[in-house]
N, C-alpha and C positions, 0 to 999 in steps of 0.2 A: 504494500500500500504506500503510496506517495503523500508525502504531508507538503501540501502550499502557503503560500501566505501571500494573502491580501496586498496587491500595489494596486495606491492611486495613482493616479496618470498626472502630473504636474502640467500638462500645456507645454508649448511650444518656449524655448529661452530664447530671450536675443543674446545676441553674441556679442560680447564685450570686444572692441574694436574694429569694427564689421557694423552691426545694427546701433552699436551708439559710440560713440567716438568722444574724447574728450574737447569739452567746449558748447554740448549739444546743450539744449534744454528739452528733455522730456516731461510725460506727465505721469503720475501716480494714479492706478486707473481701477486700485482695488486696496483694504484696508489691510492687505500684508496677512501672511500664516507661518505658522512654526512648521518645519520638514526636516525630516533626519537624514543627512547629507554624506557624500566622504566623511568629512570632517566633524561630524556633531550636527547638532539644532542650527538650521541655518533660516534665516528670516527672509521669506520670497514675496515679490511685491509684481503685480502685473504692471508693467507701463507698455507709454503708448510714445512712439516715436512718427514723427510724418506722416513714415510710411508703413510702417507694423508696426505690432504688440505682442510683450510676449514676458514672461518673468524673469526676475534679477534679483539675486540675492543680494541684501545688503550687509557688510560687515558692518559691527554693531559701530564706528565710527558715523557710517553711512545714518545707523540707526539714531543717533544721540544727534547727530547735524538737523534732524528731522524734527526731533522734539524741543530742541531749541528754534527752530524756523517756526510750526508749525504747532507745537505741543501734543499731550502724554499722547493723547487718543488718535490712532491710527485714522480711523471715521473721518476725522477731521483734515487730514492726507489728503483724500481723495480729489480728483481732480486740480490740484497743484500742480505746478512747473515748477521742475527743479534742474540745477546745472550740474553734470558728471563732469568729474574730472577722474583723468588717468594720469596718476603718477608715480613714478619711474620709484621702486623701491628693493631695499635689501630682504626678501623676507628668503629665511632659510638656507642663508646662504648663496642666494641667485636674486639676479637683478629680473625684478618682471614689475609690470603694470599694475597699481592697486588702484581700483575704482570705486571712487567714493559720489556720494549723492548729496547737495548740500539746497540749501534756499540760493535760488539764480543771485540773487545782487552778491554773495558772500565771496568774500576776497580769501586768500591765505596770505597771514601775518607769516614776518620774519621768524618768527617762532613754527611756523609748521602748524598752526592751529586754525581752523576755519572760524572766519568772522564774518557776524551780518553788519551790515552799517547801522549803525541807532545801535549796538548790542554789545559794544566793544567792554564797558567796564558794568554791563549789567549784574546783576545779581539776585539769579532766580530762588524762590523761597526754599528749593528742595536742597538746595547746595549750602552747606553748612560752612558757615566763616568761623577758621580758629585764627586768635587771638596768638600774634607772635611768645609772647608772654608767658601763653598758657601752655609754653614746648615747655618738657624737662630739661631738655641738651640744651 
């Protein structure tokens, strides 16, 4: 006797430098799902480019540029434009493209950190401020 197991069919993926390219502005065209990937839990989002659609994972970078743009609630994602960027990174040892998803207007600071304009020294209620002070060292 054979024992199976249940696959959902995920849809169609656009292919990261091919269907979206860095600089584009696509749209967020569904409120994102958890999927268990190569690598673990990956967060899949359908967007819409011109001229297809199709899903993208985001690394949780992608995911937190989102909730600062937009906030917690994915619902509230939906039909947004948002600007990809592919940039050139070390991961593991090899040089490849890491594609993140940010609010269109946000720039990358000297620091390597994504910034919206109006947002630069914000400070949102969930992010807790310590008091230089209150370090032991």
């Amino acid at each position: 006797m054979a024992i199976y197991q249940k696959k959902v069919s995920l849809g169609l993926f656009l292919d990261k430098g091919n269907d979206i390219k860095d600089g584009d502005i696509v749209e967020v065209a569904n409120e994102g799902k958890e999927s268990e990937g190569k690598f673990g839990l990956q967060n899949l989002f359908l967007m819409k480019t011109e001229t297809k659609e199709g899903n993208v994972a985001f690394n949780q970078t992608s995911v937190n540029n989102m909730i600062d743009a937009f906030g917690k609630d994915s619902l509230n994602w939906i039909g947004k434009k948002v600007k990809v960027w592919a940039i050139l990174s070390n991961v593991q040892g090899k040089m490849t493209k890491v594609y993140y998803f940010t609010h269109p207007e946000a720039t990358l600071s000297k620091d390597g950190e994504f910034v919206i304009p109006g947002q630069e020294n914000v400070i949102r209620p969930e992010e807790e401020v310590i008091d230089p002070k209150d370090i032991p060292f």
